[in-house]
N, C-alpha and C positions, 0 to 999 in steps of 0.2 A: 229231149226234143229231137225231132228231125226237118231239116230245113229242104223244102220242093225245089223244084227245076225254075220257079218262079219267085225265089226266095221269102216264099211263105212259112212259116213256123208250123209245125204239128208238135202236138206234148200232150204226153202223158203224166199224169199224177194221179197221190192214191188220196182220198176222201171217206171220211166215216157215210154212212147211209143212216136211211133212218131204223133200225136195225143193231146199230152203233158197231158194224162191222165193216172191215177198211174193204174200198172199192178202188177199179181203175176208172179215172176219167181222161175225158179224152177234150182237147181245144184245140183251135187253131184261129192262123189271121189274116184266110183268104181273102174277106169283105174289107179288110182294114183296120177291125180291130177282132180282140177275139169273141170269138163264139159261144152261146150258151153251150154247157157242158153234156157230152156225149158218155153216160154208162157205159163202159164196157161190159165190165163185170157185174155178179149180182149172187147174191149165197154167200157161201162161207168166206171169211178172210183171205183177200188175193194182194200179191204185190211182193215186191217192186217190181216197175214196169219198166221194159224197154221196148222202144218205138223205130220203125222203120218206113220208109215212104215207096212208092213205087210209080212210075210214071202213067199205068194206068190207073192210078187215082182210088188207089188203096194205098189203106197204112195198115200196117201189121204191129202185130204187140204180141210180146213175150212176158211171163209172169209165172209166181208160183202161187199155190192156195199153202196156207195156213190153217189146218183141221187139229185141234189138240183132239189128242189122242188117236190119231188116226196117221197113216203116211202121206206125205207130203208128194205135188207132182209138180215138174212144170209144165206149161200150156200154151200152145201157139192160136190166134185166135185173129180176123182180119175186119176192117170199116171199111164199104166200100166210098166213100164219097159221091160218087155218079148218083148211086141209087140210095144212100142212108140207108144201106143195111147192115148189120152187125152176120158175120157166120158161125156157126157152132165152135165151139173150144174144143181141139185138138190136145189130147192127153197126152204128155211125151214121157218120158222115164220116173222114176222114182224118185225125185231130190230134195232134201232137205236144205233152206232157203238159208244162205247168210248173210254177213253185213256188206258184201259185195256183189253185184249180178252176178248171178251163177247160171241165169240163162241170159244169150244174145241173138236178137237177128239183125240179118242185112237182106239188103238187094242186088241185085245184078242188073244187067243192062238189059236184060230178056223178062224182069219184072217176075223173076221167081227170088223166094226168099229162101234165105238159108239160117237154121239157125244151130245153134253148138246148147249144150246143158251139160254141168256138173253136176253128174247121179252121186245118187249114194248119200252119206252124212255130211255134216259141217266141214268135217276131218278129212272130207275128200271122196274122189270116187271116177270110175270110168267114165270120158271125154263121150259125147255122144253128139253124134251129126244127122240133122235132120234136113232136106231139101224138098221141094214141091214141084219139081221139075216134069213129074210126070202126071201133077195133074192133081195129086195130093199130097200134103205130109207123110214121108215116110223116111225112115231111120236107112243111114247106110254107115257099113262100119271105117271105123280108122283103125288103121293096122298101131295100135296102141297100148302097150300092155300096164302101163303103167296108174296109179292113182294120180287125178290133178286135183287143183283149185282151183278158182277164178279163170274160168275162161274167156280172152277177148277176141275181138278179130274186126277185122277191115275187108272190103272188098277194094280192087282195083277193078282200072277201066277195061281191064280183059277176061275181066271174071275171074279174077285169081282170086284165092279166099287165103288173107293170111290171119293164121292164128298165134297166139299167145298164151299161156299156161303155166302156172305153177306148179310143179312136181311135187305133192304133198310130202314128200321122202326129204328130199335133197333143200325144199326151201330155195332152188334155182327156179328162174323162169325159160321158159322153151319156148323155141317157133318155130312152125311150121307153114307151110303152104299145100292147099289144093288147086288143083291148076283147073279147067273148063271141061275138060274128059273124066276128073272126079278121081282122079293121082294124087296123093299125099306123099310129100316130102319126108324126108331123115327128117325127125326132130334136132336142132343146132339149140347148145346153150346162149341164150341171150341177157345172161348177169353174171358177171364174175363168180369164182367162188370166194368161199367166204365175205361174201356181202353183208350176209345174215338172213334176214326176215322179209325179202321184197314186198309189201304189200299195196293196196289201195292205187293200183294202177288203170282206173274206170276206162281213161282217155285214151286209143292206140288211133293213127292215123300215119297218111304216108303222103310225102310230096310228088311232083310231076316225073322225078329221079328214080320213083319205086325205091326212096327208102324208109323203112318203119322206124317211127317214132310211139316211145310211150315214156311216162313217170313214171313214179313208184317212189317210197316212203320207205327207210328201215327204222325201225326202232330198238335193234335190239342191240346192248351196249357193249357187245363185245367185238363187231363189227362196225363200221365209219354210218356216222345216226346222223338223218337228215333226209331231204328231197332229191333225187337223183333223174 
C-alpha cells in the first residue's frame, strides 16, 4: 500500500478473475471507507504488485506476468484518479519473478516515478533503472557490472534515490545512491561479512537525519540466524 498527502490508503492486491488467472486490483479510502475494486491488469497471470502515489493524483504500479512457457517481463503501468483512467503497460526488461519484489517504484517531488527491476532469472541478474522524467518510461544505465537480487530503494525529500541490493555472488547487501542530475554512487557494503544469507528485507525507509534503515532475515546456520 501507499499512503497520499491526505493520509488516504492506496493498495494493491492480486485476485483470481473469472478466467481463474491472478490479477492486480487496485482500492483505496478517499470517501471513508474503501472502494469498489479497480482492475488493473487483465490476461495472462500478473503480480506481485508494488504501488506508488504521486501528488498529481496518479498511482503507479509495478508487476510481473507469469506466461509458462514463455519469458517473463516486468511492467510499469499507471491509474489516473482525476479521470479513471487506466494507461497502457509499459514492458521493462526480461525478469523472472521471485518470492520477493524484484521490481519497485517510487516518486519524487516533481511526480515522476522511478523504478529499479531485477532482470534475468531467480538466481539473479543486471540492476536496471527506469525513469519518466522525459515524458515516458525509458531505461537509463547504472554503471553496474555486477549480478543482484532483490532490489529496494527509497526516495528522499531531495530526490535522492537510495538503493539497496543483494550481490547474487557474495550474499552481501549494497547501497547505493542517485542523486537528482542522475549520478550513481560507489556501491558501500551495507552487511557485514559473514552474516550469511540476508534475505526478505521488503521494508527500506529513512528518517529526517537521511539515515537508511532496513531488516533482513538470515537463516543460514553457519552464520548468527535471526531478525537483524
Amino acid at each position: 500500500f501507499a499512503v497520499d498527502d491526505d493520509d488516504n490508503i492506496h493498495m494493491v492486491y492480486i485476485e483470481r478473475d473469472g478466467s481463474n488467472n491472478f490479477q492486480l486490483n487496485y482500492i483505496n479510502n478517499i470517501g471513508g471507507t474503501f472502494s469498489a475494486p479497480v482492475q488493473i491488469t487483465s490476461g495472462n497471470n500478473k503480480g506481485p504488485g508494488y504501488i506508488a502515489w504521486s501528488s498529481d493524483n496518479v498511482v503507479h504500479f509495478v508487476f510481473h506476468t507469469f506466461v509458462d512457457g514463455a519469458p517473463d517481463y516486468g511492467y510499469y503501468k499507471t491509474y489516473n484518479l482525476n479521470t479513471q483512467t487506466l494507461s497502457s503497460e509499459v514492458q521493462l526488461a526480461a525478469s523472472d519473478a521471485g518470492s520477493e519484489h524484484d521490481v519497485r517504484v517510487v516518486t519524487d517531488s516533481n511526480n515522476h516515478a522511478h523504478v529499479i527491476l531485477r532482470s534475468g532469472s531467480l538466481w539473479g541478474g543486471a540492476l536496471k533503472y527506469y525513469n519518466n522524467t522525459s515524458g515516458t518510461m525509458q531505461e537509463y544505465t547504472i554503471p553496474l557490472a555486477v549480478n543482484v537480487e532483490y532490489p529496494a530503494m527509497v526516495m528522499d525529500p531531495g530526490n535522492r534515490l537510495h538503493i539497496i541490493y543483494r550481490n547474487a555472488s557474495s550474499k552481501t547487501i549494497y547501497y547505493l545512491v542517485r542523486d537528482e542530475e542522475g549520478n550513481f554512487s560507489t556501491p558501500v557494503a551495507a552487511t557485514p561479512s559473514g552474516i550469511g544469507n540476508p534475505a526478505f528485507y521488503r521494508t527500506i525507509d529513512m528518517d529526517d537525519e537521511g539515515r537508511i534503515y532496513f531488516s533482513y532475515q538470515n537463516s543460514i546456520t553457519s552464520a548468527p540466524v535471526g531478525f537483524f
